[in-house]
mmCIF file of the N, C-alpha and C atoms, coordinates in Angstrom:
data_MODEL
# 
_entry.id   MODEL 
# 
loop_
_atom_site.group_PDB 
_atom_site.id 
_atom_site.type_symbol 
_atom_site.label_atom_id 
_atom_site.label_alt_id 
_atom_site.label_comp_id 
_atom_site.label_asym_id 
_atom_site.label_entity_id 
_atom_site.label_seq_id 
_atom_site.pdbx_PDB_ins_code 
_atom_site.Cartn_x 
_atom_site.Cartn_y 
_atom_site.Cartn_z 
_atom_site.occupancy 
_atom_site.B_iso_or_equiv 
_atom_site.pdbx_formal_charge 
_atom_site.auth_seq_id 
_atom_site.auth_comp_id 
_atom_site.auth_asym_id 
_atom_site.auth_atom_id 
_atom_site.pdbx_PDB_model_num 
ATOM 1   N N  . UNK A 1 1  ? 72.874 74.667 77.528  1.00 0.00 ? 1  UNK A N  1 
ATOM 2   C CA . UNK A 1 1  ? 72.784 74.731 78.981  1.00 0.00 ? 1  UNK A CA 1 
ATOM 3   C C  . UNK A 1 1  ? 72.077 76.032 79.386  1.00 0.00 ? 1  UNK A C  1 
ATOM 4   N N  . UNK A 1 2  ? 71.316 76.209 80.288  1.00 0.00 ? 2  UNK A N  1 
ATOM 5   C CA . UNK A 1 2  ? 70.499 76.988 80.382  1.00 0.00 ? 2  UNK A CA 1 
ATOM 6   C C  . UNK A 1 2  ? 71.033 77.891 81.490  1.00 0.00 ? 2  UNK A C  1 
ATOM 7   N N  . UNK A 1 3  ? 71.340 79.404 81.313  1.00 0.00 ? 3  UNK A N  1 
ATOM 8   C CA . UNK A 1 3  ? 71.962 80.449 81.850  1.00 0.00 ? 3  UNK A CA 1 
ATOM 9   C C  . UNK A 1 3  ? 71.045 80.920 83.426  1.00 0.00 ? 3  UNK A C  1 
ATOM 10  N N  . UNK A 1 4  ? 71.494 80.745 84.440  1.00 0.00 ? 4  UNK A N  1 
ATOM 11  C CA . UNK A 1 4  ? 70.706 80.700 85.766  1.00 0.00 ? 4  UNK A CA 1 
ATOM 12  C C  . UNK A 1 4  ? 71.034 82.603 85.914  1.00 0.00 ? 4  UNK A C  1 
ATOM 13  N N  . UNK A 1 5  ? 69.899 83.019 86.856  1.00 0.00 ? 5  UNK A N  1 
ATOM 14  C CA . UNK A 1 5  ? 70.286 84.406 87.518  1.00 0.00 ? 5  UNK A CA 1 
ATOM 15  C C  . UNK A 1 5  ? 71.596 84.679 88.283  1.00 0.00 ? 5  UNK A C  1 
ATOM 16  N N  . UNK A 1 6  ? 72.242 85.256 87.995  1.00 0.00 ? 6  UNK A N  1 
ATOM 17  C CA . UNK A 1 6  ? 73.053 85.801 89.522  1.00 0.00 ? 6  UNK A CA 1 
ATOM 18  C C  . UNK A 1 6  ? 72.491 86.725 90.107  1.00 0.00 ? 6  UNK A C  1 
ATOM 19  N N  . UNK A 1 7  ? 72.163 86.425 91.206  1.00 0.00 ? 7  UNK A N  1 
ATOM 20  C CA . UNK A 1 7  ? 71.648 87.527 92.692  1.00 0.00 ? 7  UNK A CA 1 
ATOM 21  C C  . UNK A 1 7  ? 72.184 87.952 93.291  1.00 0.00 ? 7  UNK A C  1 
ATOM 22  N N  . UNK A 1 8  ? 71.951 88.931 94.287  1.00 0.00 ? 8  UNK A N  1 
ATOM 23  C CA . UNK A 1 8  ? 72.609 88.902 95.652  1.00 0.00 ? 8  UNK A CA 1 
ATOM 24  C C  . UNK A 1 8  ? 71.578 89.013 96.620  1.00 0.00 ? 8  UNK A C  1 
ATOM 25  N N  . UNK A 1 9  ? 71.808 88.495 97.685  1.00 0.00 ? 9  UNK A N  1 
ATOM 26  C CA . UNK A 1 9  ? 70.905 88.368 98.981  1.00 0.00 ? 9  UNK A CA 1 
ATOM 27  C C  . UNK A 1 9  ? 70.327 89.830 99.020  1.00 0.00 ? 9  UNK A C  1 
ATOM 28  N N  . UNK A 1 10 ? 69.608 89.800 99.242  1.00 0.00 ? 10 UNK A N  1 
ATOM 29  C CA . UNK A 1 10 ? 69.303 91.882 99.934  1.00 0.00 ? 10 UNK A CA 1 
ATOM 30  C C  . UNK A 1 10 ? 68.979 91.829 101.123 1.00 0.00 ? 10 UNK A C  1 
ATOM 31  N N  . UNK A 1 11 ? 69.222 90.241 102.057 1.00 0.00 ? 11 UNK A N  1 
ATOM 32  C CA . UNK A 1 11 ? 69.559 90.360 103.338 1.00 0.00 ? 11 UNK A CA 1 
ATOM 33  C C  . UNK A 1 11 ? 70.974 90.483 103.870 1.00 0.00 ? 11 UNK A C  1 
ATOM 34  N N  . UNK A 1 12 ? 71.705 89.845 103.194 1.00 0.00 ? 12 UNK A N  1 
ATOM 35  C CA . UNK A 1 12 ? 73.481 89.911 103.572 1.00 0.00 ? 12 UNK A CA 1 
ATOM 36  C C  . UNK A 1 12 ? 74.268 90.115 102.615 1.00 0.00 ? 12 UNK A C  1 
ATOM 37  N N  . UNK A 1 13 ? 73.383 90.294 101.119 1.00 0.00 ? 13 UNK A N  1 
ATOM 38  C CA . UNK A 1 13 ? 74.487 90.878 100.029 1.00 0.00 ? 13 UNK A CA 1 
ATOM 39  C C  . UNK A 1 13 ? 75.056 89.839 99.355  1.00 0.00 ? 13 UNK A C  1 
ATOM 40  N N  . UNK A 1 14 ? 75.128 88.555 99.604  1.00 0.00 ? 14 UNK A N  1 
ATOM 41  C CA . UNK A 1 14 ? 75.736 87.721 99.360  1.00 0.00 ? 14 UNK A CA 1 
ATOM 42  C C  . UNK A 1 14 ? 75.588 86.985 97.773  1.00 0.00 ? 14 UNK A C  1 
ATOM 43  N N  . UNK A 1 15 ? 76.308 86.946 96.958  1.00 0.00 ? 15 UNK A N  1 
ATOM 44  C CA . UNK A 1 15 ? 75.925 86.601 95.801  1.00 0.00 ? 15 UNK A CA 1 
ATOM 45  C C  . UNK A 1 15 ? 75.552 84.986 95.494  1.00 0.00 ? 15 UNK A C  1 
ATOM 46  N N  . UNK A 1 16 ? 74.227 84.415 94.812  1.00 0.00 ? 16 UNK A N  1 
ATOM 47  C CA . UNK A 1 16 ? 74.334 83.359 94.734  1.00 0.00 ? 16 UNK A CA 1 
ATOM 48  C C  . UNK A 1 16 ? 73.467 83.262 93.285  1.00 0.00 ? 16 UNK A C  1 
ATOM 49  N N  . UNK A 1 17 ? 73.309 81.635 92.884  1.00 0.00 ? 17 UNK A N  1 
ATOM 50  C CA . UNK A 1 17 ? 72.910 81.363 91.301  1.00 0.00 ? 17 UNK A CA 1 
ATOM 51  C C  . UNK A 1 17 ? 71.118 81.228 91.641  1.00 0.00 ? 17 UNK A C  1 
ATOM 52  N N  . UNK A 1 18 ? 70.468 82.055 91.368  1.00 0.00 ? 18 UNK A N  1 
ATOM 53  C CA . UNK A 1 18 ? 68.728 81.691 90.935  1.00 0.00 ? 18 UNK A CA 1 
ATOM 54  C C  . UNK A 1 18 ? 68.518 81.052 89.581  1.00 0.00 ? 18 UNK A C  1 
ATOM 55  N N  . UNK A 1 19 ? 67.556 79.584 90.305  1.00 0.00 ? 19 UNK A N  1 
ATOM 56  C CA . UNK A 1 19 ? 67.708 78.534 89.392  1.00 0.00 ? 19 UNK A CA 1 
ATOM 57  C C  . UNK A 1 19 ? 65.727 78.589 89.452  1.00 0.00 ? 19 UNK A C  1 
ATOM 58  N N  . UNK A 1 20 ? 65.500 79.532 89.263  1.00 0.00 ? 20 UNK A N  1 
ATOM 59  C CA . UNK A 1 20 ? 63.628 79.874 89.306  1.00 0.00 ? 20 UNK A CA 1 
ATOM 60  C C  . UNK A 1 20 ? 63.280 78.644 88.231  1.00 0.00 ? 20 UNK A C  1 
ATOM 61  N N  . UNK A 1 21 ? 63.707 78.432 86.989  1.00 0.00 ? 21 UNK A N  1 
ATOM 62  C CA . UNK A 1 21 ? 63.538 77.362 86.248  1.00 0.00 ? 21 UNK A CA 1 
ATOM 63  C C  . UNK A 1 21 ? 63.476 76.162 86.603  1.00 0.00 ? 21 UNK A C  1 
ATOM 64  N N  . UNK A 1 22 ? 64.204 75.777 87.542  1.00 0.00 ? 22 UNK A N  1 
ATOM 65  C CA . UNK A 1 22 ? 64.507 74.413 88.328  1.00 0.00 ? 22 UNK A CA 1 
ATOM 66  C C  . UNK A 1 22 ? 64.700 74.555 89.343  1.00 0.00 ? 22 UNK A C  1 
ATOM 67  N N  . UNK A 1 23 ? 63.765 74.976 90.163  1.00 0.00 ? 23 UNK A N  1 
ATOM 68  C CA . UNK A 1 23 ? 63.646 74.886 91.551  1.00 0.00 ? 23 UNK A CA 1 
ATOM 69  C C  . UNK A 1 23 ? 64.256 73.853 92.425  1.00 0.00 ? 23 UNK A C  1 
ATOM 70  N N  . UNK A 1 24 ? 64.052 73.054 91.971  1.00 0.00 ? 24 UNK A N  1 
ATOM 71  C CA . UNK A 1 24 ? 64.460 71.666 92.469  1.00 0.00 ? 24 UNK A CA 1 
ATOM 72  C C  . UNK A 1 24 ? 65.793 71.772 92.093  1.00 0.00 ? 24 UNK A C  1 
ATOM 73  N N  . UNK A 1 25 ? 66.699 72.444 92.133  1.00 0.00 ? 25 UNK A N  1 
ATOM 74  C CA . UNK A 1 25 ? 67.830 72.545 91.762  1.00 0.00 ? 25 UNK A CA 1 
ATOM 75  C C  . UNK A 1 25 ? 68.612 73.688 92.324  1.00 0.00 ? 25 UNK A C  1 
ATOM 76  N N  . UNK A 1 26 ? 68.029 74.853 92.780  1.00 0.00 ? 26 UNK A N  1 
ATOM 77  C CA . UNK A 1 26 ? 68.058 75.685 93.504  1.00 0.00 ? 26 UNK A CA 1 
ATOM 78  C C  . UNK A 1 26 ? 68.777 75.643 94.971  1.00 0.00 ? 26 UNK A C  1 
ATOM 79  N N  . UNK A 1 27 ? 69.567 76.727 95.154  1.00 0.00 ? 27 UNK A N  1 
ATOM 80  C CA . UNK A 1 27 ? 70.356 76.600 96.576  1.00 0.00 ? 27 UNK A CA 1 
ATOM 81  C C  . UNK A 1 27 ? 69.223 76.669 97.389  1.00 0.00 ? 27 UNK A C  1 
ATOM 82  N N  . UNK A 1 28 ? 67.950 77.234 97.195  1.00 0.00 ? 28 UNK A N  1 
ATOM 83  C CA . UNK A 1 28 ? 67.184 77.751 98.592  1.00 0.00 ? 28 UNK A CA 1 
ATOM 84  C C  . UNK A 1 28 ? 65.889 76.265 98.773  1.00 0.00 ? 28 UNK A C  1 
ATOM 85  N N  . UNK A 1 29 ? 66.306 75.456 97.610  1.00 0.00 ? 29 UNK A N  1 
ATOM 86  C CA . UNK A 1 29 ? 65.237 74.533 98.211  1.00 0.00 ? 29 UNK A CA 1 
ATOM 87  C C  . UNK A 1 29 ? 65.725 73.715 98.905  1.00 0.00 ? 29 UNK A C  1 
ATOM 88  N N  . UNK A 1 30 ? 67.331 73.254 99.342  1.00 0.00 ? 30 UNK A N  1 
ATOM 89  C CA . UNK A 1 30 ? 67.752 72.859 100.638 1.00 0.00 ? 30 UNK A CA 1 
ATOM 90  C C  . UNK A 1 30 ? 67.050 72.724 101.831 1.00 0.00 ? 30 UNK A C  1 
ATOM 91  N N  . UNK A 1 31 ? 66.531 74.339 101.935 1.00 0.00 ? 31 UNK A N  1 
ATOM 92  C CA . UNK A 1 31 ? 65.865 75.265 102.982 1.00 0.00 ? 31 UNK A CA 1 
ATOM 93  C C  . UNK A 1 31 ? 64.518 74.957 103.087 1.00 0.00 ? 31 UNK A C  1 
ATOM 94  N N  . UNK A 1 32 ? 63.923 73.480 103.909 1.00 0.00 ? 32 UNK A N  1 
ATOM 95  C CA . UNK A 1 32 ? 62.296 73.530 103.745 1.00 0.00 ? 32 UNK A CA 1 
ATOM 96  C C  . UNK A 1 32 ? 61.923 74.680 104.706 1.00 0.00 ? 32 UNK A C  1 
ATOM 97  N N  . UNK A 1 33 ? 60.594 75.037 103.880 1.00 0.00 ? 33 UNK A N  1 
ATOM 98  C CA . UNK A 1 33 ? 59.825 76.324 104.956 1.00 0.00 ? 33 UNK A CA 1 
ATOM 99  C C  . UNK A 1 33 ? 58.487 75.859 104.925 1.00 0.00 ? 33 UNK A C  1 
ATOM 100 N N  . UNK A 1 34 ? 57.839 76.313 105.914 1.00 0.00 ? 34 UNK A N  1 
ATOM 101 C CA . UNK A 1 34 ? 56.419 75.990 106.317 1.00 0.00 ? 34 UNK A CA 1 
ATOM 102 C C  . UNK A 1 34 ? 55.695 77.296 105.818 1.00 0.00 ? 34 UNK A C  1 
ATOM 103 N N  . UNK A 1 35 ? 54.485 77.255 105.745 1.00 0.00 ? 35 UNK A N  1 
ATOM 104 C CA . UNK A 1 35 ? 53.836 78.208 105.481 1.00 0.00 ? 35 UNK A CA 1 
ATOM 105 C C  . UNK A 1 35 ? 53.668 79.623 105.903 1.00 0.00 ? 35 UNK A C  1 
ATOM 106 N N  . UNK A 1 36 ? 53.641 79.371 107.285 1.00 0.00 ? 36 UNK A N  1 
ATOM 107 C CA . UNK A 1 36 ? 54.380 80.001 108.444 1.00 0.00 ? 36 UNK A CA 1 
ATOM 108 C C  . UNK A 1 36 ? 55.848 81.310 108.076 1.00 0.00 ? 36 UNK A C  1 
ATOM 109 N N  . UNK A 1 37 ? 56.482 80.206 107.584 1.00 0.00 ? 37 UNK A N  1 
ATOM 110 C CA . UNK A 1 37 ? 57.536 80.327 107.331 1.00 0.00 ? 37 UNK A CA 1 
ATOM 111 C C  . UNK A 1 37 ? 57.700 81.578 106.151 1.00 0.00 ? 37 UNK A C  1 
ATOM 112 N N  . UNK A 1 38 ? 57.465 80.511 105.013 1.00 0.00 ? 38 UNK A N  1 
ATOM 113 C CA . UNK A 1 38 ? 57.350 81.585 103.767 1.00 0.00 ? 38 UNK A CA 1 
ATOM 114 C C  . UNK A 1 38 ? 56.687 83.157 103.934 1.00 0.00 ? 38 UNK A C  1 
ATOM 115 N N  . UNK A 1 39 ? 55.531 82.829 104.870 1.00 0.00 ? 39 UNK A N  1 
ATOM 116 C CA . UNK A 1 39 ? 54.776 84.372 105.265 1.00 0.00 ? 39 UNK A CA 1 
ATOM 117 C C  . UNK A 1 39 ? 55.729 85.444 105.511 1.00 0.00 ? 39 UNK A C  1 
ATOM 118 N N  . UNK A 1 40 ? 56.302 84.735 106.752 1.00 0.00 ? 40 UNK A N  1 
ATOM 119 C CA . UNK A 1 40 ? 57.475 85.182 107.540 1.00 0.00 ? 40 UNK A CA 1 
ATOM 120 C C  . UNK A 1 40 ? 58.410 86.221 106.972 1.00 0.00 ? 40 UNK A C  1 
ATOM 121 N N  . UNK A 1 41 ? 58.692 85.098 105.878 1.00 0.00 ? 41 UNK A N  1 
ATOM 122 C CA . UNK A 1 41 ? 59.765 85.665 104.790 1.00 0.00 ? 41 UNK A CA 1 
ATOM 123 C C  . UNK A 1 41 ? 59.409 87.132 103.563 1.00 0.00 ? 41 UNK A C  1 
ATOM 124 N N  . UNK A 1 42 ? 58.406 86.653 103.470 1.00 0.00 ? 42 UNK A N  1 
ATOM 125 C CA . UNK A 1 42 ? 57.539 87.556 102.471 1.00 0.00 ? 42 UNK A CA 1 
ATOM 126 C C  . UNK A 1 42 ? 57.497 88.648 102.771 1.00 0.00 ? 42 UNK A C  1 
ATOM 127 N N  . UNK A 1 43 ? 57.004 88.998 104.207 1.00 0.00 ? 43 UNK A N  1 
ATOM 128 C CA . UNK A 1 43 ? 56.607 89.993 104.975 1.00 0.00 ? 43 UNK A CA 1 
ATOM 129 C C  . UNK A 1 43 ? 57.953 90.938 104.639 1.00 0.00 ? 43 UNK A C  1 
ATOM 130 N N  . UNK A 1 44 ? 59.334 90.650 104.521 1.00 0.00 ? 44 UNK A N  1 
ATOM 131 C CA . UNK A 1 44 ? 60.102 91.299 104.872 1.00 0.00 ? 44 UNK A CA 1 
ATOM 132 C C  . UNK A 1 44 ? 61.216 91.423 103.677 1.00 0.00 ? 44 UNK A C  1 
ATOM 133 N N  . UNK A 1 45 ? 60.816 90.710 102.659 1.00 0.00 ? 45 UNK A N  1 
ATOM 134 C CA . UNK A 1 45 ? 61.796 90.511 101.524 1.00 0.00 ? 45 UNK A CA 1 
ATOM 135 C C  . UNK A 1 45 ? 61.037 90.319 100.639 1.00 0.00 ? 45 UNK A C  1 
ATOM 136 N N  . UNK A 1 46 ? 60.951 91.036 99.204  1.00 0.00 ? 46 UNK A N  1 
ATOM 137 C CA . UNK A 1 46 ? 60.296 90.763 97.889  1.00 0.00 ? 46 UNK A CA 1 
ATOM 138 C C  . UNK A 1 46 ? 61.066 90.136 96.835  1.00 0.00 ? 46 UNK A C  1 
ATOM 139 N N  . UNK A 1 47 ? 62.859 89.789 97.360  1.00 0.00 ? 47 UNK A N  1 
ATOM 140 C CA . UNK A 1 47 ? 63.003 89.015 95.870  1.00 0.00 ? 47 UNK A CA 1 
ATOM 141 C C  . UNK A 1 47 ? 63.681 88.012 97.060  1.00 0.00 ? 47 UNK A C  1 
ATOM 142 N N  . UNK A 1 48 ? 64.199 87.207 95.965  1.00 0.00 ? 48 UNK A N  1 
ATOM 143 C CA . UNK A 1 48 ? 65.348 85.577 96.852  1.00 0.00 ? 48 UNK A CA 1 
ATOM 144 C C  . UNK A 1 48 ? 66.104 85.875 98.020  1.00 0.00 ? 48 UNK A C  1 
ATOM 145 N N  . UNK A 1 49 ? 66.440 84.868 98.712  1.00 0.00 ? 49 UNK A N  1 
ATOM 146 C CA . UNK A 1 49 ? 67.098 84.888 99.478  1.00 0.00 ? 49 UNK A CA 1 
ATOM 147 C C  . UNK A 1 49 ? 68.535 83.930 99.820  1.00 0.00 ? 49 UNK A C  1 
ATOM 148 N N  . UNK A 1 50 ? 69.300 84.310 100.200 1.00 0.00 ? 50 UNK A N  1 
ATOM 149 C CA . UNK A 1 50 ? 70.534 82.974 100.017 1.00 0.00 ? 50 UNK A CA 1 
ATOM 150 C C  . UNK A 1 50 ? 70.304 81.950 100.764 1.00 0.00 ? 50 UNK A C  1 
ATOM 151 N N  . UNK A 1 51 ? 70.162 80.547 100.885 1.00 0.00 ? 51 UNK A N  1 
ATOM 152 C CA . UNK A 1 51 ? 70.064 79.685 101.861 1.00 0.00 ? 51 UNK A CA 1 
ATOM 153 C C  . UNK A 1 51 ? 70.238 79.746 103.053 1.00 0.00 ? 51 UNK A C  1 
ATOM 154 N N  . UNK A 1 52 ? 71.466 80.612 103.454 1.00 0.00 ? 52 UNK A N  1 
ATOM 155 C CA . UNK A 1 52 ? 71.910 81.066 104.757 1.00 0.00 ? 52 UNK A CA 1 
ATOM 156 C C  . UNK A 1 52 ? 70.882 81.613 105.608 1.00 0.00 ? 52 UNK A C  1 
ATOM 157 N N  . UNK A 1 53 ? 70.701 82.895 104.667 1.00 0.00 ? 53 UNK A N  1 
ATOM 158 C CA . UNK A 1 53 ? 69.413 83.509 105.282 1.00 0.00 ? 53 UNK A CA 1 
ATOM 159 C C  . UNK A 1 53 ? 68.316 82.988 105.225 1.00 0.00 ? 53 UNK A C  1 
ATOM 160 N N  . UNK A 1 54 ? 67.659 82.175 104.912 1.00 0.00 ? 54 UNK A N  1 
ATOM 161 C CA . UNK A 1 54 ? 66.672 81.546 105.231 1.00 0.00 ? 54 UNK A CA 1 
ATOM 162 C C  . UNK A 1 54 ? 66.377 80.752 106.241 1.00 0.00 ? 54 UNK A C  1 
ATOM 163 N N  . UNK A 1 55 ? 67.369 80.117 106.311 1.00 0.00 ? 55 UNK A N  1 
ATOM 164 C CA . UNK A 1 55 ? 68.133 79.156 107.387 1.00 0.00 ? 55 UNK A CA 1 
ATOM 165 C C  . UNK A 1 55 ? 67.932 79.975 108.618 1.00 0.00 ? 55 UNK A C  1 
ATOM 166 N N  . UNK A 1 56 ? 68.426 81.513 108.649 1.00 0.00 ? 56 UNK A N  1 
ATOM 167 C CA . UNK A 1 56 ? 68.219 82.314 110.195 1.00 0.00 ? 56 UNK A CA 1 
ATOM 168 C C  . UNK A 1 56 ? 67.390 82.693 110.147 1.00 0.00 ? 56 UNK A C  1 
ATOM 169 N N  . UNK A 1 57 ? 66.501 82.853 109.100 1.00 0.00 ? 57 UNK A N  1 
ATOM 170 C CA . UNK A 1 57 ? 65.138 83.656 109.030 1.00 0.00 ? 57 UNK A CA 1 
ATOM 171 C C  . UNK A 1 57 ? 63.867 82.365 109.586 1.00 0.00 ? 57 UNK A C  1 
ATOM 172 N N  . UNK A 1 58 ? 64.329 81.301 109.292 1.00 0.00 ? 58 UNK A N  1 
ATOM 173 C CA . UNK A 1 58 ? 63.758 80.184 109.738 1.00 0.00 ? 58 UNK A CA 1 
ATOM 174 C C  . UNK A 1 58 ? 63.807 80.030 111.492 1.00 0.00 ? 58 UNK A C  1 
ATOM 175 N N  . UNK A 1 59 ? 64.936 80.357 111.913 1.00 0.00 ? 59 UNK A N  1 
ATOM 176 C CA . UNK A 1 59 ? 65.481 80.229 113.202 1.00 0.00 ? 59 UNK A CA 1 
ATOM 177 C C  . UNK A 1 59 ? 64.444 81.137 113.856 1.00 0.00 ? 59 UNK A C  1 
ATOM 178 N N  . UNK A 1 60 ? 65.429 82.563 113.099 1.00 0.00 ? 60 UNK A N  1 
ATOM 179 C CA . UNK A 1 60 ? 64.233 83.626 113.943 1.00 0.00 ? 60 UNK A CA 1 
ATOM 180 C C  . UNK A 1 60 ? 62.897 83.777 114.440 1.00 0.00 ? 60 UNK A C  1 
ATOM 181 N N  . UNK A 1 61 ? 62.454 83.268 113.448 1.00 0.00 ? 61 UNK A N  1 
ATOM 182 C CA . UNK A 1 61 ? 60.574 83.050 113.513 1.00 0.00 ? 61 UNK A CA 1 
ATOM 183 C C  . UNK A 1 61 ? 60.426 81.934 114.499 1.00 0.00 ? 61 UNK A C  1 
ATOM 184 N N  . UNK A 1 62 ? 61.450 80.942 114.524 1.00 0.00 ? 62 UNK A N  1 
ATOM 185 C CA . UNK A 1 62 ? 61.138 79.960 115.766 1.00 0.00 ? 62 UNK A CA 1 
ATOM 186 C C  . UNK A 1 62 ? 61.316 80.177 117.175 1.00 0.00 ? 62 UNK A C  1 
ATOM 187 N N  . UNK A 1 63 ? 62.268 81.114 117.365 1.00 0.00 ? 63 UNK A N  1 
ATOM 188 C CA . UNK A 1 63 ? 62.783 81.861 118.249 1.00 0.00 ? 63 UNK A CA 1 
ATOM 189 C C  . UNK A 1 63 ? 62.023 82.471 118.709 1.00 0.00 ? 63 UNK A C  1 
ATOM 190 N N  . UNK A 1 64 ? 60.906 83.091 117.912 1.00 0.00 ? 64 UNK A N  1 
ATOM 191 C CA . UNK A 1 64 ? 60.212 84.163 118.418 1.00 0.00 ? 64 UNK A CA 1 
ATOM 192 C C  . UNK A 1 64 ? 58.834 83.995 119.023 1.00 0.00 ? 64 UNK A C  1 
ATOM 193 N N  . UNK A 1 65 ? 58.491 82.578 118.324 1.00 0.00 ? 65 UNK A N  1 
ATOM 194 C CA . UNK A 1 65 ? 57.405 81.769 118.539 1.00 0.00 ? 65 UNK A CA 1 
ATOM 195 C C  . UNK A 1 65 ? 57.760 81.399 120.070 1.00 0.00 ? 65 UNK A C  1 
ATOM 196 N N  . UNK A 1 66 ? 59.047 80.726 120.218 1.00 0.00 ? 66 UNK A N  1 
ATOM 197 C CA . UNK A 1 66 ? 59.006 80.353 121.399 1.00 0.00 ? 66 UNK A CA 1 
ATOM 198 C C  . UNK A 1 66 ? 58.884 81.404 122.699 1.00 0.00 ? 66 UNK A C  1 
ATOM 199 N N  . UNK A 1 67 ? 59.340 82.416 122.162 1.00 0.00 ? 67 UNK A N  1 
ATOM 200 C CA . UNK A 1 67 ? 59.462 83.675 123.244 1.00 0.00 ? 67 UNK A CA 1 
ATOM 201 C C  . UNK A 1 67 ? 58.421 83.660 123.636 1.00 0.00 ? 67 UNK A C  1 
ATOM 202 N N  . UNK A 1 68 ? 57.299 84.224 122.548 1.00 0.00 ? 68 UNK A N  1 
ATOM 203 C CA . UNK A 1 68 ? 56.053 85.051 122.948 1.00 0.00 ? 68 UNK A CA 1 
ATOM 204 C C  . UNK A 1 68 ? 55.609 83.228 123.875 1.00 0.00 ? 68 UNK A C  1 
ATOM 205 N N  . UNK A 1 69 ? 55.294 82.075 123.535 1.00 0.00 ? 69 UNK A N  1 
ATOM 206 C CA . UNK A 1 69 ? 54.837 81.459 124.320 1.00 0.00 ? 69 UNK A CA 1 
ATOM 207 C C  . UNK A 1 69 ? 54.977 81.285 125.799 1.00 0.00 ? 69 UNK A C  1 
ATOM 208 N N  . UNK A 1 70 ? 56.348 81.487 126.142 1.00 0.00 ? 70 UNK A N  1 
ATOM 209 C CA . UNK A 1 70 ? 57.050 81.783 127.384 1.00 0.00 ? 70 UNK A CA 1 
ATOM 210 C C  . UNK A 1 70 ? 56.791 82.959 127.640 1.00 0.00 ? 70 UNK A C  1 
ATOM 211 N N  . UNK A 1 71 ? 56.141 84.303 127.098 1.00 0.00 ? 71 UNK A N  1 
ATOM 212 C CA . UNK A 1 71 ? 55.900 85.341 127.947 1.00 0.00 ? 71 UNK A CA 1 
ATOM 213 C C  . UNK A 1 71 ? 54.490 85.170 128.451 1.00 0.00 ? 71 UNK A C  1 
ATOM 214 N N  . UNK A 1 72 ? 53.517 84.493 127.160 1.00 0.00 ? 72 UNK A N  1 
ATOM 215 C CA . UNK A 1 72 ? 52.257 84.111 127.558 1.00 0.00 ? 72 UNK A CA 1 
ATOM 216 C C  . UNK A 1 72 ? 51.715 83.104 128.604 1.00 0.00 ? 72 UNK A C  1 
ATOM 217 N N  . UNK A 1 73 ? 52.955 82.235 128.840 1.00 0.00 ? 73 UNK A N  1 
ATOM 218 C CA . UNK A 1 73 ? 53.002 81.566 130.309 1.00 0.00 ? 73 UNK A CA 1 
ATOM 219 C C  . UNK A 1 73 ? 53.403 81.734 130.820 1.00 0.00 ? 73 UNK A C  1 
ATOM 220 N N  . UNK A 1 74 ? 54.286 82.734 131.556 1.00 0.00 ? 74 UNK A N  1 
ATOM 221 C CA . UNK A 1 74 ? 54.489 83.930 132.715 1.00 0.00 ? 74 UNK A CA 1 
ATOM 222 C C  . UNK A 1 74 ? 53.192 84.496 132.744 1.00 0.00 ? 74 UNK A C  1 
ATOM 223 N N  . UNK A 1 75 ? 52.594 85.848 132.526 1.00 0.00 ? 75 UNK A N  1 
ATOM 224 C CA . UNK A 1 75 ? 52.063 86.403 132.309 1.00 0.00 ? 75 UNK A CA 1 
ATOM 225 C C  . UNK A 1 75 ? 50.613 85.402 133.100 1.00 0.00 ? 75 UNK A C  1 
ATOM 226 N N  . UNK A 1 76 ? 50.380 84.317 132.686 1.00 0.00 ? 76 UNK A N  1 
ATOM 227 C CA . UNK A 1 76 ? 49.314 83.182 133.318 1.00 0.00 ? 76 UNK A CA 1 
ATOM 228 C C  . UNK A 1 76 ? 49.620 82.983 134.668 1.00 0.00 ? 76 UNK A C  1 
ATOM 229 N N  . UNK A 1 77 ? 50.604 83.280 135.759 1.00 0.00 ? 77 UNK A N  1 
ATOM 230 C CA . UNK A 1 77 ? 51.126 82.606 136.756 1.00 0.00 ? 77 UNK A CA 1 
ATOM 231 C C  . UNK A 1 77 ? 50.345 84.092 137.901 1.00 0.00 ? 77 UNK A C  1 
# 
């Protein structure tokens, strides 16, 4: 049986199993990301992340997308 990483988030600390071998098996591929997305992520973290956090890191970036669009249509009025 093949011995997976133990991690911890280095966004919330949180310990979980890296399955880099089998991705497809992996807690974080739950978590689809867009390209967008992954950038997102990159920008701000160089190793794994726990599902959780991806999950808000996913949020966030949508969140933020929506903001700036709503300031950019104010801003038009």
């Amino acid at each position: 049986m093949i011995k997976h990483e133990e991690k911890f988030c280095p966004r919330c600390n949180a310990s979980f199993e890296c399955k880099v071998g089998s991705v497809g098996l992996c807690q974080c591929s739950a978590v689809k990301l867009s390209d967008a997305e992954r950038s997102y992520t990159r920008e701000r973290f160089s190793d794994c992340l726990c599902a959780e956090c991806l999950k808000e890191l996913k949020a966030e970036l949508h969140n933020n997308s929506l903001k700036a669009r709503l300031m950019h249509l104010l801003r038009m009025r």
